[in-house]
N, C-alpha and C positions, 0 to 999 in steps of 0.2 A: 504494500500500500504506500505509495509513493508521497503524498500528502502529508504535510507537517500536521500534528495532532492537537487540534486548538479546543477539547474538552467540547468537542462538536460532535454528534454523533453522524457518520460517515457509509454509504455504501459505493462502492467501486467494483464497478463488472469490466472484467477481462476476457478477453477471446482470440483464442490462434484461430485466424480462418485462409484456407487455402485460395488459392487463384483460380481454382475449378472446382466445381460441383465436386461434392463428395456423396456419397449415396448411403455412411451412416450418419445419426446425428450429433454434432460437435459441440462438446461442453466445454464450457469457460469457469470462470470461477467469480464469484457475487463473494466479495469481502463487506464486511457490516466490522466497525470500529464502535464501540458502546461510548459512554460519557466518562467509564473510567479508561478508555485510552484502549480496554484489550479488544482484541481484532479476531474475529471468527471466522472460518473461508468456507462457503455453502460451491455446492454446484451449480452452476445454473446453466439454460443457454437461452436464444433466441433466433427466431424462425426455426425453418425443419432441413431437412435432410433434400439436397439437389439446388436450395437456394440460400445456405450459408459460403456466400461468396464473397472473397475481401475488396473494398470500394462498389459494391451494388447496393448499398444502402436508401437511395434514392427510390429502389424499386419496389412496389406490393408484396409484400410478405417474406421481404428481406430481411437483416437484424436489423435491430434499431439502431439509427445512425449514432454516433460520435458524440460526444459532447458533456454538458451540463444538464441536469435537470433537479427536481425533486420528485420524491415518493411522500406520499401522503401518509401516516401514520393510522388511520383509521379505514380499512376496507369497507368496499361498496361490496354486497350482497350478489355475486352473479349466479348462485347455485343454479340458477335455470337457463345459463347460458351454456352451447356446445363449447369445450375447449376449455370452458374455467371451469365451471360445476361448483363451486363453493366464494370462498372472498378474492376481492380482488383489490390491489395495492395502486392504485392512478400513480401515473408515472407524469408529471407537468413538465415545462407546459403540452396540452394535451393533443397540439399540433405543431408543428416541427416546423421552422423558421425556411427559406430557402439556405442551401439549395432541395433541402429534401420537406416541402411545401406538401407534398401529397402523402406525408405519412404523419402518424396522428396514430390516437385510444390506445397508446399502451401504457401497461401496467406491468404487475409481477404477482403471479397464482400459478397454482398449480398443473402441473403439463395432464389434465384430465382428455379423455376419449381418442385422440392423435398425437402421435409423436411430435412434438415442437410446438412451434406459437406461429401469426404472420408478423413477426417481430417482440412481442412481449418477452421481460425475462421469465421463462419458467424453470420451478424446478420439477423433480423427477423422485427424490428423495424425501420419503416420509416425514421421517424424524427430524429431517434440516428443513422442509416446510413449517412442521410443528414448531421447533424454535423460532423459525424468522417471524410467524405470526406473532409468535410468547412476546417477542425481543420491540414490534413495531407498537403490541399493545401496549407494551411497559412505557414507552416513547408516547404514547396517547395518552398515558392516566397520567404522567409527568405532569401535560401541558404541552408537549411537544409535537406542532399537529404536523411535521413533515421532516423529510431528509435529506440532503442532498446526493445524488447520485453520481458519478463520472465513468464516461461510457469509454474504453478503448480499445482498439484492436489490435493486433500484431500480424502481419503475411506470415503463412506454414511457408 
């Protein structure tokens, strides 16, 4: 986690993504830094398998591009949605600046009914689901209604 530790609580998603479709799906790694400074590394990834490609970001159901954002600390309720099935973490702002203008609604829940997301981070792992919810609620009964995020890549 590259980021100085300013008693902020902190998530950072990391991703090796190849130059070509890869045909399984590619996980990164969602670090969460708490208020006391310690850093827990969840799995995560974003989109699926055939369109995690490194700089296609711009495109429908690619990872979510680059950057800054925040996550919300309090899930909105998707249990009735395909793809989430339970809470969901908004990810702001909730549409994406140019150059990547036509990608927008994501979030971070659980990789429910298909492998991957059209860009959300999901994860895959019960128990480190279980936790990141535990860790965001704790962040909500604080007072703390959001997080900041920082999104990076690396070319395999």
């Amino acid at each position: 986690m590259p980021e100085k530790n300013t008693g902020q609580p902190l998530l950072h998603f990391m991703m090796n993504l190849p130059a070509n479709p890869a045909q399984r799906l590619i996980v990164g790694k969602l670090f969460y830094r708490d208020l006391d400074g310690q850093v827990v590394e969840y799995r995560a990834s974003s989109s699926y398998p055939g369109a995690q490609i490194y700089g296609t970001y711009h495109l429908l159901h690619h990872p979510i591009p680059p950057g800054e954002y925040t996550v919300d600390t309090a899930p909105i309720d998707l249990s009735k949605t395909r793809g989430v099935r339970g809470p969901f973490f908004r990810i702001r702002p909730f549409a994406c600046l140019k150059p990547y203008e036509k990608r927008g609604d994501f979030g971070i829940h659980w990789d429910a009914d298909a492998e991957g997301s059209n860009g959300c981070l999901v994860f895959r792992k019960k128990e480190q689901w279980a936790n990141f919810q535990y860790e965001m609620k704790s962040l909500h009964l604080l007072g703390i209604s959001h997080v900041k995020l920082i999104v990076e890549y690396a070319k395999k």
